[in-house]
Every structure is written in C-alpha cells, then in structure tokens.
DRENKE-98611 format. One line per 3 residues: number of its first residue (from 1); their letters; for each residue x, y, z of N, C-alpha, C, O. Coordinates in steps of 0.05 Angstrom, whole numbers. Last residue first. Example, Ala and Ser with C-alpha at 12.3 -4.5 7.8 and 13.67 -1.06 7.14 Angstrom:
DRENKE-98611
2> sa> 257:-45:142:273:-21:143:258:1:157:268:23:161 ~ 264:-114:156:246:-90:156:264:-66:156:285:-66:169
END
This chain:
DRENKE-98611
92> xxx> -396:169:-61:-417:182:-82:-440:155:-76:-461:155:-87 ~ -363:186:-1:-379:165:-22:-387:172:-36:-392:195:-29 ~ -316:245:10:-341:223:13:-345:204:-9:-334:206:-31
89> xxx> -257:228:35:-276:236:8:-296:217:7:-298:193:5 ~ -208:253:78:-229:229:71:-250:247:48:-255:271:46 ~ -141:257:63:-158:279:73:-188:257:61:-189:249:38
86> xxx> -85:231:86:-97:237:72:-123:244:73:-131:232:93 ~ -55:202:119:-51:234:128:-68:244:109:-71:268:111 ~ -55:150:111:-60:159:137:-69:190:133:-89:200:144
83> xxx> -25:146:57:-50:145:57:-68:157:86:-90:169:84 ~ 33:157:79:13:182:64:-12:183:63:-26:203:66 ~ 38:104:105:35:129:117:23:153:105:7:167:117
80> xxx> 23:80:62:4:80:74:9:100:90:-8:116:94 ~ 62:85:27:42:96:16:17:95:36:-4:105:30 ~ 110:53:63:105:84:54:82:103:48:80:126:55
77> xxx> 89:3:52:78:11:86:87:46:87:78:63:103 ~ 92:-5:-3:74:4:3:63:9:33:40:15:39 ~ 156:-13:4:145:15:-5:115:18:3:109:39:15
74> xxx> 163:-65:32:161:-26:49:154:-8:35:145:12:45 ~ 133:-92:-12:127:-91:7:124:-65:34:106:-54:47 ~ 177:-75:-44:155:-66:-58:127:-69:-29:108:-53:-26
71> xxx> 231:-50:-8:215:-74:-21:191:-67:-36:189:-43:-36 ~ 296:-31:6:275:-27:13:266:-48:-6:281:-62:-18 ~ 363:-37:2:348:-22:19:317:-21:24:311:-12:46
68> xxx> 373:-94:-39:359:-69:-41:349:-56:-16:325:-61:-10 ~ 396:-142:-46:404:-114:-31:395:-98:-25:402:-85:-6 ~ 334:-169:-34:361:-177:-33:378:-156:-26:379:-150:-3
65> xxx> 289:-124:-7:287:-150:-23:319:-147:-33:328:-125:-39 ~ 272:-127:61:283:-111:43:287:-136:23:289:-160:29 ~ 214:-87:108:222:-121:85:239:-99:61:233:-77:49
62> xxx> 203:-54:135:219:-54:136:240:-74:117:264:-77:114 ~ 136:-73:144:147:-48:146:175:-55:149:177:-64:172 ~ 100:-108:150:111:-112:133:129:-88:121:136:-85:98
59> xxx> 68:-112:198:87:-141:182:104:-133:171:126:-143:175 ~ 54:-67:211:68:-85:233:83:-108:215:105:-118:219 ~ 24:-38:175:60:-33:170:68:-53:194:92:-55:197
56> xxx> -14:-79:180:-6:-87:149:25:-72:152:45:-82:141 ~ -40:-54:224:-29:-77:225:-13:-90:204:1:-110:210 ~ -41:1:212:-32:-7:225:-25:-35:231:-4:-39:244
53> xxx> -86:-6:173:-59:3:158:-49:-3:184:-42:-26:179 ~ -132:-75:179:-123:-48:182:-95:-35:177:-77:-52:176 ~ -150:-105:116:-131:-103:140:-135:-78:152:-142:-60:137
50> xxx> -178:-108:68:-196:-114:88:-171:-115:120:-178:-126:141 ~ -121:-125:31:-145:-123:31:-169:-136:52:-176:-159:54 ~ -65:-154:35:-80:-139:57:-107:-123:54:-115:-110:73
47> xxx> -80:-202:4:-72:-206:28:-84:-180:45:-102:-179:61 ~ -82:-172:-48:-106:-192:-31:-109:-197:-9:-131:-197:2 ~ -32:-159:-54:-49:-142:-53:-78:-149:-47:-95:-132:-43
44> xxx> 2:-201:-47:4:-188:-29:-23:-159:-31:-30:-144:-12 ~ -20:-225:-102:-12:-232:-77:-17:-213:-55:-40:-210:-46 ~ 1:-179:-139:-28:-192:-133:-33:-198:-109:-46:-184:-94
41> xxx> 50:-178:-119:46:-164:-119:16:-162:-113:5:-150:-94 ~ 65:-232:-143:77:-237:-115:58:-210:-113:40:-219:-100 ~ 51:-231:-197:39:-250:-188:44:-246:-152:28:-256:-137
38> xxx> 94:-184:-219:54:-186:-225:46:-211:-203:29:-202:-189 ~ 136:-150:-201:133:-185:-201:104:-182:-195:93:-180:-173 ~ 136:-85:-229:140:-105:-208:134:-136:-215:127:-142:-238
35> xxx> 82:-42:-246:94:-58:-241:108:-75:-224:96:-81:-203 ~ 38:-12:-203:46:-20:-231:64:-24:-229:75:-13:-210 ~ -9:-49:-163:12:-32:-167:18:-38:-187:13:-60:-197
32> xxx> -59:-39:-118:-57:-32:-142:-27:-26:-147:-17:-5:-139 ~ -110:-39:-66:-83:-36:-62:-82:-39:-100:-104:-42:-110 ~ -169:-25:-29:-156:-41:-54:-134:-32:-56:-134:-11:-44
29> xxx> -186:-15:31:-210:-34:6:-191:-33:-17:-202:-49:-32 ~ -157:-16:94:-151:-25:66:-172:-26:44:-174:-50:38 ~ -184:31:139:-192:-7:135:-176:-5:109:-186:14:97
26> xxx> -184:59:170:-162:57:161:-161:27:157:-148:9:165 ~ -242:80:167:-232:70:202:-199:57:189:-190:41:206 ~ -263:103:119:-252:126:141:-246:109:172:-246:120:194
23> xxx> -206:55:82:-246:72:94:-239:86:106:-215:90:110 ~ -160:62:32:-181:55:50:-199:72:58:-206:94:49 ~ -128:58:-29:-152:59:-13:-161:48:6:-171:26:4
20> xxx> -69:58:-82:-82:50:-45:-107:65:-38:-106:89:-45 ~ -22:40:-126:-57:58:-118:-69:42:-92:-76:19:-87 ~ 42:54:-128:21:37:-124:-7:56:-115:-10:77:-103
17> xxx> 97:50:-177:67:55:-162:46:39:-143:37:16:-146 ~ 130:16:-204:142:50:-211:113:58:-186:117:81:-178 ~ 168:-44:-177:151:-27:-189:151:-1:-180:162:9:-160
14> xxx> 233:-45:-166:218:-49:-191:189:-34:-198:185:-19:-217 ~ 249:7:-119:236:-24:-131:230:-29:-152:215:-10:-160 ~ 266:56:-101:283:34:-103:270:9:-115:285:-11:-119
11> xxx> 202:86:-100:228:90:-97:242:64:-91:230:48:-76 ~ 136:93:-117:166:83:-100:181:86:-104:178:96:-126 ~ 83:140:-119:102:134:-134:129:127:-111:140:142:-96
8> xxx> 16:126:-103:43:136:-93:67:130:-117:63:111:-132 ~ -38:150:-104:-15:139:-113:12:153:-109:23:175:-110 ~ -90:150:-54:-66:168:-67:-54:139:-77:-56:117:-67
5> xxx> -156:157:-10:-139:151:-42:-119:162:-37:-118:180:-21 ~ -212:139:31:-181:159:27:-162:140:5:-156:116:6 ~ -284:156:47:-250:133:35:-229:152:31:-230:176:27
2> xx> -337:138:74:-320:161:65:-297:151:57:-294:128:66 ~ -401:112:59:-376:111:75:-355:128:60:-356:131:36
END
C-alpha cells in the first residue's frame, strides 16, 4: 500500500512538529509530535489514528488553546492539509 509523509513544523504552539502519515485512501497510520503537553498529544495522536483526514479537520479544525489563535490540535488539521497535497510513496 502506498503512504504519504511530511513534518510539519507549527506555528503558535508549544509544540515545534509534528510527523503525519497516511494511506493512499487518506486513512491516518501515525501522527508524532515534538513537543508540547506529552500526555494530551499521545492522546490525541491515538485518537485519530485509523481516521480519515477529512473527518479528523471536521473536529478539530479551528480549536484554539486559551489565547492563542491556534492549537496543537489546528496545527495538526494544517499538516494534514499539506499531508493531502502530498505526493504517495510506495511501500517497500
């Protein structure tokens, strides 16, 4: 099966990244971020493992954490848009 990668680097949040992969049907297989609140991050990175990216930016596209314009949550409905546009690599 063919997969699509990128790290993304966020903007406004604590954490500095996140590493995203899905299949060639825009299925999630692992999410990854450095830094940030380790336990809420895990979390959420279990959660949408095995989602599709369109349903994962329906939740969670626009979550802002206290002032902050954006979330570690919107950042990664960012990295999925990129992940979308990203070019599939086969399996080894």
């Amino acid at each position: 099966m063919a997969t699509k990668h990128i790290q993304y680097e966020t903007t406004g949040t604590c954490s500095k990244l996140i590493d995203v992969t899905c299949d060639e049907n825009d299925v999630i297989q692992q999410v990854f971020f450095l830094g940030g609140c380790n336990g809420n991050l895990q979390g959420i990175s279990q959660l949408v493992r095995g989602q599709k990216i369109d349903d994962v930016m329906k939740r969670l596209d626009g979550i802002r954490c206290g002032t902050k314009g954006t979330s570690c949550p919107d950042q990664l409905c960012r990295a999925l848009e990129q992940l979308r546009k990203a070019p599939l690599q086969a399996s080894e």
